[in-house]
N, C-alpha and C positions, 0 to 999 in steps of 0.2 A: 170224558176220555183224556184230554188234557195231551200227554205223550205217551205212545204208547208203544213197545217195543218186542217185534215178534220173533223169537227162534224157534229152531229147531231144536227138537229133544234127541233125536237118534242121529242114524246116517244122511241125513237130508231124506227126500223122496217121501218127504212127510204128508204131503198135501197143500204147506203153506200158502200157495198161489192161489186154492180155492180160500181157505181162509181172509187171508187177505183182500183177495177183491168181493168178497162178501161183507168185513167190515166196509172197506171203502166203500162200497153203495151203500151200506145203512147209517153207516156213524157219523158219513160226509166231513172227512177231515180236511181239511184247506190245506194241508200240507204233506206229502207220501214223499220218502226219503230213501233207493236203494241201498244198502249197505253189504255188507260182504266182502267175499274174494273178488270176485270178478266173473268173466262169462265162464268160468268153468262150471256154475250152476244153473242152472233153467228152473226156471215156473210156470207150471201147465197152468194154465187158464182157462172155459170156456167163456167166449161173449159175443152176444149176438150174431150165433149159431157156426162161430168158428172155432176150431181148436188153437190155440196160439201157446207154443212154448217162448217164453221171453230170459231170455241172460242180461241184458243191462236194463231195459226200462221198468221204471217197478210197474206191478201188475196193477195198482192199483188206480192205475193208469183210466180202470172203468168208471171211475169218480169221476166224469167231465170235469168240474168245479176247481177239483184240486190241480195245484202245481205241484210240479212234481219234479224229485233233486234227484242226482247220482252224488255221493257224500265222497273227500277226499280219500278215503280209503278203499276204497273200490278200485278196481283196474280196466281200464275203458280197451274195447277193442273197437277202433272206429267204422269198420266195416260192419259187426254185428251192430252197434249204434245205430249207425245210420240207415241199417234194413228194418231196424225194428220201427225208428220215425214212420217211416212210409206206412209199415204193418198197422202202425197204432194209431196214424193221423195226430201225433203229439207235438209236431212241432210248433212252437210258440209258446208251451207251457211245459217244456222237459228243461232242463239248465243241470250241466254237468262243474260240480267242481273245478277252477282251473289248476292245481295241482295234482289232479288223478294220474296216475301212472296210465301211460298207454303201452299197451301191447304188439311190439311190430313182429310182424314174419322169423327176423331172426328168434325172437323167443318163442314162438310155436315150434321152431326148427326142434332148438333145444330141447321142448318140451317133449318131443319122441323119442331120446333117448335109452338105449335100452334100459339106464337104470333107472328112471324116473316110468315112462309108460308101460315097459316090460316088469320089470319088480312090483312097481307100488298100485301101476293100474291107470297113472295118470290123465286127465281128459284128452293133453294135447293141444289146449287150449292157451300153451303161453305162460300162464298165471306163476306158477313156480319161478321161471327165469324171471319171467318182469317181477316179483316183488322181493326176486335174492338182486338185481340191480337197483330195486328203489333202496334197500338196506345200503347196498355199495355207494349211494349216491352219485349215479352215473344212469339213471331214468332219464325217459322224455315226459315229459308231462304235458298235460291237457292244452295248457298256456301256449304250447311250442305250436302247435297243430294249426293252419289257419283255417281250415274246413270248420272248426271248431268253436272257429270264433263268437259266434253269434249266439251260441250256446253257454258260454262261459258266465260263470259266477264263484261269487265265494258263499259256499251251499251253509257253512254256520251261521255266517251274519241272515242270512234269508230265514233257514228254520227259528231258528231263536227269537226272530222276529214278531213270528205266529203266535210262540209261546207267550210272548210280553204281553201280547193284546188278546190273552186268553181264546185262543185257536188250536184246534186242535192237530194232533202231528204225528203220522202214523209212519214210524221205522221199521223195512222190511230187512229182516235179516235173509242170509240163505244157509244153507249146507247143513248140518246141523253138529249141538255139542260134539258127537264123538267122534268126532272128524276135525278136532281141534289142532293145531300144530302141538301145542301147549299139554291140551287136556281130555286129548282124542283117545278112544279105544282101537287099536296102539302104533304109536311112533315105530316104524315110520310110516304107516298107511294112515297118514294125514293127510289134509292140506299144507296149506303153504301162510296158514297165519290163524289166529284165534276165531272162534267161532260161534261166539258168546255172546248175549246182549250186552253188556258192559262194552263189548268191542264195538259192537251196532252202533251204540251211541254215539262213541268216539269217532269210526269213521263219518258219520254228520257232523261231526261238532257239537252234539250234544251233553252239556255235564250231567252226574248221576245224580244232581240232586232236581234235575229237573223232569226226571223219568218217574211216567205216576203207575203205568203197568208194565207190567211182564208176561207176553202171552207166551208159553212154549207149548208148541206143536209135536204131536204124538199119532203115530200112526197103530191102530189096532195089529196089525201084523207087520212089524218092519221090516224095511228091505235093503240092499247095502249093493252097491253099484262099485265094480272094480277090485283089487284085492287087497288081503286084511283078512285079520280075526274076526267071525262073527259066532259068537257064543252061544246063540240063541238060533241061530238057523236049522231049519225047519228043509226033509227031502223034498223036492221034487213033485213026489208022491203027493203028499201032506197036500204042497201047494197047488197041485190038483184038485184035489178031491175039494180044498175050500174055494177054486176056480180061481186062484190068485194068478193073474200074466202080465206080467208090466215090464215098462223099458227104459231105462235113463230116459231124459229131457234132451241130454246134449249129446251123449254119446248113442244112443241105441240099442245102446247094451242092454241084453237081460239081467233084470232086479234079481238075485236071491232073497228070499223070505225068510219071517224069524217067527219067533213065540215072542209074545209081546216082554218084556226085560224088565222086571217091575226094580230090581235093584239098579239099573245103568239109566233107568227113567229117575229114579228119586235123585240119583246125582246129578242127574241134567237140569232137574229143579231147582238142585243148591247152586249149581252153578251159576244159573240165570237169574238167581231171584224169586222165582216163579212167583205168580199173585193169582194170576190164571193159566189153565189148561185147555186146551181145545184137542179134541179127539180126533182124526179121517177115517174114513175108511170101516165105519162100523156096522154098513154094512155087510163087510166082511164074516162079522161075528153073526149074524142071520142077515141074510137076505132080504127075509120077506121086506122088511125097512128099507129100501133100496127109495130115496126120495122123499121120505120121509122129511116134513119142517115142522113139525109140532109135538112135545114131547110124548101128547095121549096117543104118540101113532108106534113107540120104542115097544118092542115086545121083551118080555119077562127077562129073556137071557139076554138082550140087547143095553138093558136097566142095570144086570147086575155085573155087566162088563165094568160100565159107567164107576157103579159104586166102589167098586171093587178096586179103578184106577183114582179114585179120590179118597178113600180107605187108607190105601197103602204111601200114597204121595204126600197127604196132607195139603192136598193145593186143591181150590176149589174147580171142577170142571163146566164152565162155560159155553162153550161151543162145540158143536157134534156137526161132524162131515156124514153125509148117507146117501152119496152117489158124488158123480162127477160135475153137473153142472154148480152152477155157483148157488145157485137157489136150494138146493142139497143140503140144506143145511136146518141145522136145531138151535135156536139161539136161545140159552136158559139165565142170559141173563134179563130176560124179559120173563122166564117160566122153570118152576121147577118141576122133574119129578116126580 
């Protein structure tokens, strides 16, 4: 496994958070590092037998074993922090960055804005104002906070650590490619900074030469939360009749659905690197697979989704989502096909 670095391929709402804490319990990496924006993302998770949406702590949080970092590039909002400790029982093994930007009230304030949450769709959550003040360099950061103390680290020197003594170091990213500031489908219904593993790395400290994969995460039917171009979206109707109902993590909002984008996925590939693919949601494409963990369980048209998205990608697919809990899962790099 070595390092290994997960994005998203679409609008976020990928499924990452099932992936992810699926690697963490099989692959048991000694080291899970959130990267990202900040809480303006959420990771659904299920684990022992709760639903948990998580914004700052990484989900991979299921690994007992592993420690686990918030990376300087992230943006900590201390109240979601520290509801999530409790949620998670993580404290003693979570350490956040001491130069994270933190997120105070004033920049939620800002963050409702007509132009920002009326125009773009924004969460509300801060993130925009706190990382146009980290640019301005006039941030609070993590160091300043003393609730926070005890928490503090310098999250590079810790990961890199792992890597020296050949340990393995799993980087959650969030949001996804096209929702880049940079290199989203389109400015301005972006975020508020890159969205890329290249960035993932960076916000932990990690250089590119020490990054061994690239999972990007692909949702069978995408979905896109707030507003913005989505090219590919699919009525109402449509997402009826395939039973598709889902809701942001953080906001609540209803997901709009897409036809899966085989040309906005090949570029999220080139963006990322790609080395590997993991699918969600492919149940979606039949049903009857709904729970499926073994590839002799994928029906015909469920096979040729598969094929069809490694066909056209050139990136080999690895991992299959086929329902919602974490066990929901087809792990092919133990099986093919």
């Amino acid at each position: 496994m070595g390092c290994t670095v997960l994005a998203g391929g679409q609008w976020g709402d990928e499924g990452k958070g099932k992936i992810i804490s699926a690697l963490a319990l099989k692959d048991e990496p000694s080291a899970i590092a959130r990267a990202g924006v900040g809480p303006n993302a959420g990771h659904t998770i299920y684990y022992k037998g709760k639903k948990l949406g998580l914004r700052e702590i990484p989900c991979g949080f299921v690994q007992e074993k592993a420690e686990l970092y918030i990376g300087a590039g992230v943006l900590v909002d201390p109240e979601v922090f520290f509801k999530e400790i409790d949620a998670t029982g993580t404290k003693g093994r979570i350490f956040v960055d001491k130069r994270c930007t933190i997120i105070t009230p004033e920049h939620k304030r800002l963050d409702l804005a007509p132009d920002l949450k009326g125009k773009i769709g924004t969460t509300g959550t801060g993130c925009g104002p706190a990382n146009s003040d980290r640019a301005l360099r006039r941030a609070k950061l993590a160091q300043e906070v003393p609730e926070l103390a005890e928490f503090l680290a310098d999250v590079p020197v810790e990961v890199n650590k792992f890597l020296d003594k050949k340990k393995d170091v799993l980087v959650e990213g969030t949001q996804g490619s096209l929702l880049s500031l940079y290199y989203g489908y389109e400015y301005p219904f972006v975020t508020s900074k890159d969205t890329n593993a290249s960035t993932f790395a960076a916000d932990v400290g990690i250089g590119p030469r020490r990054v061994d994969e690239v999972i990007v995460v692909f949702k069978s039917y995408p979905s896109r939360v707030g507003n913005g171009p989505f090219p590919s979206q699919m009525t109402k109707e449509r997402a009826n009749e395939l039973g598709i109902h889902e809701y942001g993590t953080v906001t609540g909002r209803e997901r709009a659905s897409g036809e899966f984008d085989f040309d906005l996925a090949r570029y999220s590939c080139m963006l990322n690197s790609a080395t590997q693919i993991a699918i969600t949601c492919l149940d979606y494409v039949d049903r009857s697979i709904t729970g499926a963990s073994e590839a002799k369980q994928l029906t015909p048209k469920a096979k040729a989704f598969v094929d069809k998205v490694e066909k056209e990608l050139k990136v080999p697919v690895t991992l299959l989502g086929t329902g919602p809990e974490t066990n929901h899962i087809i792990d092919l790099r133990d099986e093919k096909l």
